[in-house]
N, C-alpha and C positions, 0 to 999 in steps of 0.2 A: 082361458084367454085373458080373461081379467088381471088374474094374478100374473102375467107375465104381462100386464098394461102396465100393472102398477109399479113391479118391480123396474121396467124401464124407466118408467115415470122419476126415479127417484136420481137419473142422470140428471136431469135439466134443473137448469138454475129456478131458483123458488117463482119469478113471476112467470116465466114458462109452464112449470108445474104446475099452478094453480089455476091458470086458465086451461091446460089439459085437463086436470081433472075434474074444474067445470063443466067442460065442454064434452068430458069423453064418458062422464059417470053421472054428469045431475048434480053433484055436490056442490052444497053452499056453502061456499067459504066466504067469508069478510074477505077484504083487502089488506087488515091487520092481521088476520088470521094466519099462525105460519104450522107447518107439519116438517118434521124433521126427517131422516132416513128411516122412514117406518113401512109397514106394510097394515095399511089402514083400508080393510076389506068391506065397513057394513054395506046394506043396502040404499042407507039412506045418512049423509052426511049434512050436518048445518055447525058449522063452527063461527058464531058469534065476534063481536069486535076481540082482540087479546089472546083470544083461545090460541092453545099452543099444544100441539101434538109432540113430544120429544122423541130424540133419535133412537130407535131399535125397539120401539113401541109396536107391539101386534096387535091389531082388532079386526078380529074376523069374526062369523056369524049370527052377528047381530042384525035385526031389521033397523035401527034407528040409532045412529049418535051422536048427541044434541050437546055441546060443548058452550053453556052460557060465557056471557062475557068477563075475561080474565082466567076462564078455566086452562087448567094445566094437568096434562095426562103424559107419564113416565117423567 
């Protein structure tokens, strides 16, 4: 169920999407914070001021991914 949360998830425009996955997963995102068309699975998300997930990035089972500020993944 998740993974077909998130894969919808990746319709809606980035401030929609971000307050879903606040709202629907626990994940902290900054409000700078942007993720791209990814399938970003952990348990536990914090992406800091900057941090930037890029598009067709995969992260899945992990318990924790902690994205300091300005960090950049794919």
């Amino acid at each position: 169920m998740k993974l077909l949360l998130m894969l919808a998830s990746n319709l809606l425009p980035w401030t929609l999407r971000r307050w879903f996955l606040r709202a629907a997963f626990g994940y902290q995102i900054d409000d700078t914070a942007w993720i791209g068309w990814a399938l970003v699975l952990p348990k536990q998300l914090i992406m800091e001021p900057d941090s930037k997930i890029g598009h067709l990035t995969v992260v899945k089972g992990i318990d924790l991914l902690h994205l300091k500020a300005h960090a950049l993944i794919g």
